[in-house]
C-alpha angles and dihedrals in degrees: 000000000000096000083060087042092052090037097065102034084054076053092042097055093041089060091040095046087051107036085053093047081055096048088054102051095044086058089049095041112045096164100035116148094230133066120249103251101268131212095260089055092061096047098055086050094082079057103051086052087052096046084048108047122006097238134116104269095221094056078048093061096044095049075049102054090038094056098043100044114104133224102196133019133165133256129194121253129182109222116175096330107317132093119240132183103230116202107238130196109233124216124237096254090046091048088052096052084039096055091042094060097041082050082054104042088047089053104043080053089059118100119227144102102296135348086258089069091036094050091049095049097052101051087049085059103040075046089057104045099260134081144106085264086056095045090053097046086053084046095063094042092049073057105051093039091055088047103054093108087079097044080107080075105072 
């Protein structure tokens, strides 16, 4: 019963996450060439995961978000004059937000026909270990991992 539980509230906060990341470019954006994602968008892309691979969706955005998420990342910390990126440990939440907009940056790169194929197309692939989300979550950990020497700064 948790698993389900965990399962739509990790649903819950990507639409929101990404409802709210629309509403907010629409406002910016008044004359952009393309549509803000809709709600029916979002709701065909469950069905474009399922077309693709003949999972359960839900289990596909988990694998997703899990794979995506970071442990570590770097900050930026001014130390006697000089500017140093400090390793940082994430917590769990902030991972989470973290992995979500990295899953919705990736996918509004792609190129397709809507951001309901796009979307889908990028949590099968963070699901399945690529992707431009999991590239960038090995990016900030090649990061973090070349600047230890300044983990003393935090």
């Amino acid at each position: 019963m948790e698993s389900v539980q965990l399962e739509h509230e990790n649903v819950t906060e990507f639409v929101l996450v990404t409802l709210r990341d629309r509403v907010e470019e629409g406002r910016r954006f008044s004359n952009e060439e393309k549509d803000p994602m809709t709600s029916k968008e979002l709701n065909e892309e469950p069905y474009e995961i399922q077309q693709k691979i003949e999972t359960n969706p839900l289990s596909v955005l988990r694998q997703a978000i899990r794979g995506v998420t970071p442990d570590i990342a770097v900050k930026a910390r001014r130390v006697g004059g000089s500017t140093h990126q400090v390793p940082i440990e994430i917590g769990s939440t902030q991972g989470k937000a973290l992995a979500i907009r990295w899953l919705l940056g990736a996918s509004q790169k792609r190129p397709g026909r809507n951001m309901a194929f796009k979307l889908s197309s990028e949590l099968v692939d963070a699901a399945k270990g690529s992707g431009d989300a999991i590239r960038k979550k090995e990016e900030t950990h090649r990061m973090a991992e070349a600047n230890r020497a300044f983990a003393h700064f935090r």
